[in-house]
PyMOL CGO cylinders between C-alpha atoms (Angstrom):
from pymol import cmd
from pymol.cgo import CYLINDER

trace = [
    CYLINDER, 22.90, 35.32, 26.14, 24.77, 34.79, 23.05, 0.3, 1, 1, 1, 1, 1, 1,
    CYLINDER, 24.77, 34.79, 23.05, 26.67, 32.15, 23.96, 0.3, 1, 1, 1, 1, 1, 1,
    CYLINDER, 26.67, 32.15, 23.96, 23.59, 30.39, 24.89, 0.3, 1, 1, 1, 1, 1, 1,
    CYLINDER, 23.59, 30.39, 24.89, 21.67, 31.12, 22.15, 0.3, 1, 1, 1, 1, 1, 1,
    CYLINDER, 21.67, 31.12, 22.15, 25.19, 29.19, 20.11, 0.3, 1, 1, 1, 1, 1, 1,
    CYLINDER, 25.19, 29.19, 20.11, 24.48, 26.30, 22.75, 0.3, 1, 1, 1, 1, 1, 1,
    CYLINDER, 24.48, 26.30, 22.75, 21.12, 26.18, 22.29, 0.3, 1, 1, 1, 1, 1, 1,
    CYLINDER, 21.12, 26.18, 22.29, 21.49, 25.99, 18.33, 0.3, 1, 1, 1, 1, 1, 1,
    CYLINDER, 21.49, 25.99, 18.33, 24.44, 23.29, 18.30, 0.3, 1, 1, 1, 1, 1, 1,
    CYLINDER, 24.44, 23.29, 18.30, 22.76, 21.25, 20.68, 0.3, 1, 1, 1, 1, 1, 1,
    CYLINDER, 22.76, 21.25, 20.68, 19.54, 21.65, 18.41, 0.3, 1, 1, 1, 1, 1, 1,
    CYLINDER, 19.54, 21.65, 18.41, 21.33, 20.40, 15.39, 0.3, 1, 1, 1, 1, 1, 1,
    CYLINDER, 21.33, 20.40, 15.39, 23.13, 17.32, 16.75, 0.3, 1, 1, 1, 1, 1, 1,
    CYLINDER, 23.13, 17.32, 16.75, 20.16, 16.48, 18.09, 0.3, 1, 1, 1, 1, 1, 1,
    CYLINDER, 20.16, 16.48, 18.09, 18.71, 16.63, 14.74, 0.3, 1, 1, 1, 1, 1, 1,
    CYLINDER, 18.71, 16.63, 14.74, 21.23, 14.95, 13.17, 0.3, 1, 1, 1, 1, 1, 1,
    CYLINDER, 21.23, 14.95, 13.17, 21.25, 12.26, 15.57, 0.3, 1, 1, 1, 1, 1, 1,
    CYLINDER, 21.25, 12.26, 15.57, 17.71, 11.49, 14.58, 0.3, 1, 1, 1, 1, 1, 1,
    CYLINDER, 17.71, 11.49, 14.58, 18.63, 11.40, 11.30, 0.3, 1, 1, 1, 1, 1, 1,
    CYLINDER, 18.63, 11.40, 11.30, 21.30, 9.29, 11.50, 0.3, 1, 1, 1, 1, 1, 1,
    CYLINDER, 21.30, 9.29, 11.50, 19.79, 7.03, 14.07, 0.3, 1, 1, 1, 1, 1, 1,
    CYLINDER, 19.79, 7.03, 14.07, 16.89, 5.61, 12.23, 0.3, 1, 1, 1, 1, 1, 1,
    CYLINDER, 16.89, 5.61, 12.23, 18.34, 2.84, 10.82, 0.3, 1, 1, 1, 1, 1, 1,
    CYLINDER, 18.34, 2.84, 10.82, 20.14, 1.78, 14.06, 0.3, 1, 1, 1, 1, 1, 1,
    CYLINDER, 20.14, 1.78, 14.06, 18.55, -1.74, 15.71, 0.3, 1, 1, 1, 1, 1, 1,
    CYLINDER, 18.55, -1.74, 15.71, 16.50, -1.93, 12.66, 0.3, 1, 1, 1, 1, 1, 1,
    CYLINDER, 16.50, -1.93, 12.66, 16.39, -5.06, 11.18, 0.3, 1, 1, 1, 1, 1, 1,
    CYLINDER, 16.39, -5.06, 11.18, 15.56, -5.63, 7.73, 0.3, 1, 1, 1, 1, 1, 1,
    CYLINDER, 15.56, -5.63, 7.73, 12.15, -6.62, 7.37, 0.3, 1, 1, 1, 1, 1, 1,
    CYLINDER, 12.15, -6.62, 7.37, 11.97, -10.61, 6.91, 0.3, 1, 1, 1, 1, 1, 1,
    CYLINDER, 11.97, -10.61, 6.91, 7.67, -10.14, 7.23, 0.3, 1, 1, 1, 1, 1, 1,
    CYLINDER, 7.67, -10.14, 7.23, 7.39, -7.92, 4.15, 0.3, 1, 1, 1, 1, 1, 1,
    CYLINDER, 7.39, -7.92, 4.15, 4.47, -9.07, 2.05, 0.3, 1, 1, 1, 1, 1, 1,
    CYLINDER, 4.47, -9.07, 2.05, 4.41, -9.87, -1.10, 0.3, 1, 1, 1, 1, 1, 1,
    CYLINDER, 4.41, -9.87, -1.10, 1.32, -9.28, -3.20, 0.3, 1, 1, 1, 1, 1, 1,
    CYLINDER, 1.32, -9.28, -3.20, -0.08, -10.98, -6.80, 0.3, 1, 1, 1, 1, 1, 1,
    CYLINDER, -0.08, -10.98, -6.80, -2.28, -9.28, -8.55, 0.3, 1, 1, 1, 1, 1, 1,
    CYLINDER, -2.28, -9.28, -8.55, -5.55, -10.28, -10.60, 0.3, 1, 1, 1, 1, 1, 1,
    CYLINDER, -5.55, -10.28, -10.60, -6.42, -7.00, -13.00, 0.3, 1, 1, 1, 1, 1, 1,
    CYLINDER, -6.42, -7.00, -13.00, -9.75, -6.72, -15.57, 0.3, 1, 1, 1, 1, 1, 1,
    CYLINDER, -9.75, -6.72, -15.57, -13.22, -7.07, -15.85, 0.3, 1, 1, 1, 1, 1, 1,
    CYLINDER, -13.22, -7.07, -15.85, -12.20, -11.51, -16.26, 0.3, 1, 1, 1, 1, 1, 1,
    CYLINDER, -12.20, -11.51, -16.26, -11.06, -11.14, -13.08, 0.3, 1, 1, 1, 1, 1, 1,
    CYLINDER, -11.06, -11.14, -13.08, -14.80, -10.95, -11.35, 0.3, 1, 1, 1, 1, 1, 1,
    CYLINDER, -14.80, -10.95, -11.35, -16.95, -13.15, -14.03, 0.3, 1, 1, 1, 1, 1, 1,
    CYLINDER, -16.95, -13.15, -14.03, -18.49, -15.92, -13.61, 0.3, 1, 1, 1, 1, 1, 1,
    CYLINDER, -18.49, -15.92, -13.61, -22.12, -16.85, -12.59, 0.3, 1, 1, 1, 1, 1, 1,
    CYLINDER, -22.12, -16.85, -12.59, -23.92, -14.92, -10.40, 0.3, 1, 1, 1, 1, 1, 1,
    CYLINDER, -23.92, -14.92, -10.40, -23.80, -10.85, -9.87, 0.3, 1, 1, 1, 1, 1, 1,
    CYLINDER, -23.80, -10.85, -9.87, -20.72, -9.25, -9.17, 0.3, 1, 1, 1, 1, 1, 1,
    CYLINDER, -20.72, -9.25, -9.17, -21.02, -8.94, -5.27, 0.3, 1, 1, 1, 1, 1, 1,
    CYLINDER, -21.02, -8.94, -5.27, -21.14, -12.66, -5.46, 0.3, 1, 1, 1, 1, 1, 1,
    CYLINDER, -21.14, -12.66, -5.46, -18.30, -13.15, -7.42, 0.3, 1, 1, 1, 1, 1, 1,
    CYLINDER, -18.30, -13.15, -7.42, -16.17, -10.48, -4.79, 0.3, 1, 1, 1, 1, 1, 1,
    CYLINDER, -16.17, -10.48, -4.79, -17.73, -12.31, -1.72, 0.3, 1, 1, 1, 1, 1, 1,
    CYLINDER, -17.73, -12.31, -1.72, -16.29, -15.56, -3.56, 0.3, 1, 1, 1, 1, 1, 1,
    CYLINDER, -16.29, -15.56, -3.56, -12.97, -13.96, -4.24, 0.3, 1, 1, 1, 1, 1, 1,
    CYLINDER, -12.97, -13.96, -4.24, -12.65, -12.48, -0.81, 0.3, 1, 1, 1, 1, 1, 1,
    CYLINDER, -12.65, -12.48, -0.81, -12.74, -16.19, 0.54, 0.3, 1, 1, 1, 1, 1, 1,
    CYLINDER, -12.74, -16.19, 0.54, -9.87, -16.72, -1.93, 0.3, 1, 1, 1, 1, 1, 1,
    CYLINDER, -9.87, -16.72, -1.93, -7.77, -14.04, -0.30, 0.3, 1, 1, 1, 1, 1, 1,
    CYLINDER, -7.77, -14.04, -0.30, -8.52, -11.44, -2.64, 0.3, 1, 1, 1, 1, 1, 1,
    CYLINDER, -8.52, -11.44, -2.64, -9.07, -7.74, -1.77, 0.3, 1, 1, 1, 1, 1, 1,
    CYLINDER, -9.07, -7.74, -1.77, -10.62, -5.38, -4.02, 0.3, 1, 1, 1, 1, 1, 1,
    CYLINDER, -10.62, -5.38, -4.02, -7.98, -2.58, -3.84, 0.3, 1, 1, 1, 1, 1, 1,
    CYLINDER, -7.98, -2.58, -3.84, -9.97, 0.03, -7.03, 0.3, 1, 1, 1, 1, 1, 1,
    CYLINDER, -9.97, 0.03, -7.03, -12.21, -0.13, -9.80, 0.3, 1, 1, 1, 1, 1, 1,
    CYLINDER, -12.21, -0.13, -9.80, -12.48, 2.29, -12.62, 0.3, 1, 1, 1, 1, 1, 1,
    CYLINDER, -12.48, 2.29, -12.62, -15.25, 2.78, -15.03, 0.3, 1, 1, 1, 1, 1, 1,
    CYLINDER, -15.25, 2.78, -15.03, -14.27, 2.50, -18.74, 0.3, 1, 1, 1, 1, 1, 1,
    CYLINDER, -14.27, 2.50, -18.74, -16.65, 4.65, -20.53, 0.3, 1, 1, 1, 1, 1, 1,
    CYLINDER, -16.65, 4.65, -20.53, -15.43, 4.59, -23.84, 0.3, 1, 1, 1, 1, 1, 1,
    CYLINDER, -15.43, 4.59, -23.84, -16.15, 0.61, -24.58, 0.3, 1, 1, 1, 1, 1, 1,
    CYLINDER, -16.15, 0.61, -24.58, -19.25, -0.53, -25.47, 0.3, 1, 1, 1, 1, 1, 1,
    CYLINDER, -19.25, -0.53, -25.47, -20.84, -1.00, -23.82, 0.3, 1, 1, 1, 1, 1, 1,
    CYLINDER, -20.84, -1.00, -23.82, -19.37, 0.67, -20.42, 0.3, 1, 1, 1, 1, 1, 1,
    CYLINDER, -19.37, 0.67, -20.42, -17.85, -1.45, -18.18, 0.3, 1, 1, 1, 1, 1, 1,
    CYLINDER, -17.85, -1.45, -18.18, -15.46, -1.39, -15.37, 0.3, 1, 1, 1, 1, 1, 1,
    CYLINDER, -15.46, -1.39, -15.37, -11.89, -2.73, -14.28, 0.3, 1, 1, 1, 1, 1, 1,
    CYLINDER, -11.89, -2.73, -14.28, -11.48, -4.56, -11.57, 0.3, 1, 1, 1, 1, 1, 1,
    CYLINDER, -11.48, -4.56, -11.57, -7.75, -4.46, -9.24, 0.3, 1, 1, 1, 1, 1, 1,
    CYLINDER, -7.75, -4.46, -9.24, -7.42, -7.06, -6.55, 0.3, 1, 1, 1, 1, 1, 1,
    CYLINDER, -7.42, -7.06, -6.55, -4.35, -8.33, -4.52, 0.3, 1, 1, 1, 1, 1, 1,
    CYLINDER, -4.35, -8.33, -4.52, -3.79, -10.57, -1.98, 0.3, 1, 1, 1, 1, 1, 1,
    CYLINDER, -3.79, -10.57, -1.98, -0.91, -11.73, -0.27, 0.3, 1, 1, 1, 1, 1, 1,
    CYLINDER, -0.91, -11.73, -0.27, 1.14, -14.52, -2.21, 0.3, 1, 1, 1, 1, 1, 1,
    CYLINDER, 1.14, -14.52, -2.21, 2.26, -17.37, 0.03, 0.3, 1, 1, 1, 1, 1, 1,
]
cmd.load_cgo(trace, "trace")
């Protein structure tokens, strides 16, 4: 029982370690790996029109809308705008 139990444990950790070690094996690096540019501020959606507009327009660009946060303490209260898109 013991001795199996020993098996059993070894076997379990080489196994484990195997894992470990094998992840990076036939991986290549990744030659597809985006990169992104950024457009950041409240500039980044004006322009004439209302704001879904101005997103539909930048969509068409490439852009995605990734957050906005509300600025409460200018006047008056306004929001930031964080897009990306993939750069070519």
């Amino acid at each position: 029982m013991r001795t199996r139990l020993r098996f059993l444990v070894v076997f379990m950790a080489l196994m484990c370690l195997l894992g470990w070690v094998g992840r990076g094996w036939g991986q290549k690096s990744n030659p597809s790996r985006k990169v992104w540019e950024y457009k950041v501020g409240a500039a980044a959606i004006q322009g004439t029109g209302s704001v879904q507009d101005r997103l539909n327009e930048l969509g068409a660009e490439g852009w995605e809308l990734v957050s906005v946060e509300n600025v409460q303490t200018a006047i008056p209260p306004s929001a930031v705008y964080y897009l990306k898109r993939a750069r070519e």
